[in-house]
N, C-alpha and C positions, 0 to 999 in steps of 0.2 A: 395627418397625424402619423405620426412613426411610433412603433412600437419596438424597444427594445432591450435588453437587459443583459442576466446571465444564469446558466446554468451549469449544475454539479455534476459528472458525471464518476460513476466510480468503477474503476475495471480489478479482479481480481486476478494478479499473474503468476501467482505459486501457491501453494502448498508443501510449509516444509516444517519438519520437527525438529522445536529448538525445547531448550528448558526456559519456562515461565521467572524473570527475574520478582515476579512477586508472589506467584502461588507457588511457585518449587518445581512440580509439576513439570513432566515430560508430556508434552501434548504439539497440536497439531499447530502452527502458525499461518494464517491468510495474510499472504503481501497482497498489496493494492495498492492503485493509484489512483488518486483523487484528481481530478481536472476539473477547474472552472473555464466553460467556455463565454465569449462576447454572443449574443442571439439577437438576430434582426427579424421584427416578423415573425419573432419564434424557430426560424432555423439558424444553428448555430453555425456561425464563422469561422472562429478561430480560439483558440485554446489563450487563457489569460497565464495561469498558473497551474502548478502542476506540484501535488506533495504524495510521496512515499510514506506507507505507514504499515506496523505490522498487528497482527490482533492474534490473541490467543485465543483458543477453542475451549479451554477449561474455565478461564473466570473472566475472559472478555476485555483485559487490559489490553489499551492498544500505545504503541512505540513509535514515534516518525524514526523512518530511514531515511540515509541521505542517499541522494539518487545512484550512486557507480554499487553501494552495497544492495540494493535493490533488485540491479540487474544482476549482481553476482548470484544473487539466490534465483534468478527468471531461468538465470543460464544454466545451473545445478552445481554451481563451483560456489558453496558456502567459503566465506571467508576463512574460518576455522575446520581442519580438516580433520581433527580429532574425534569421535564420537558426535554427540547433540554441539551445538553450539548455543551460547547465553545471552538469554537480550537484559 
């Protein structure tokens, strides 16, 4: 019998302050990435899928990112260079 399936993995890669586009609110932003991996036996293989997504710290709405604006906030080069930037 083989056992296998998949699992969720979620890694957080920043911490940044943007303004909430639904609470107003200047608060903290968690980037993270979601990974579903292939699992054999229960140890995972290889990585299926991979999504970007942001969550605020004030009322918890969360935003997919697409992956190059993701790493621009990992790297600490916000897209917008003006003060907070808007999701």
């Amino acid at each position: 019998m083989i056992i296998f399936g998949t699992r969720r993995y979620v890694y957080q890669l920043a911490m940044v302050v943007l303004v909430c586009g639904r609470c107003g609110s200047t608060a903290a932003h968690a980037i993270r990435r979601r990974v579903v991996k292939f699992t054999l036996f229960f140890i995972p293989l290889f990585p299926i899928s991979s999504t970007y997504s942001t969550q605020c710290t004030a009322c918890g709405v969360q935003h997919k990112l697409p992956k190059d604006q993701a790493e621009q906030f990992q790297a600490g080069q916000a897209p917008m260079q003006q003060g907070a930037a808007q999701l």
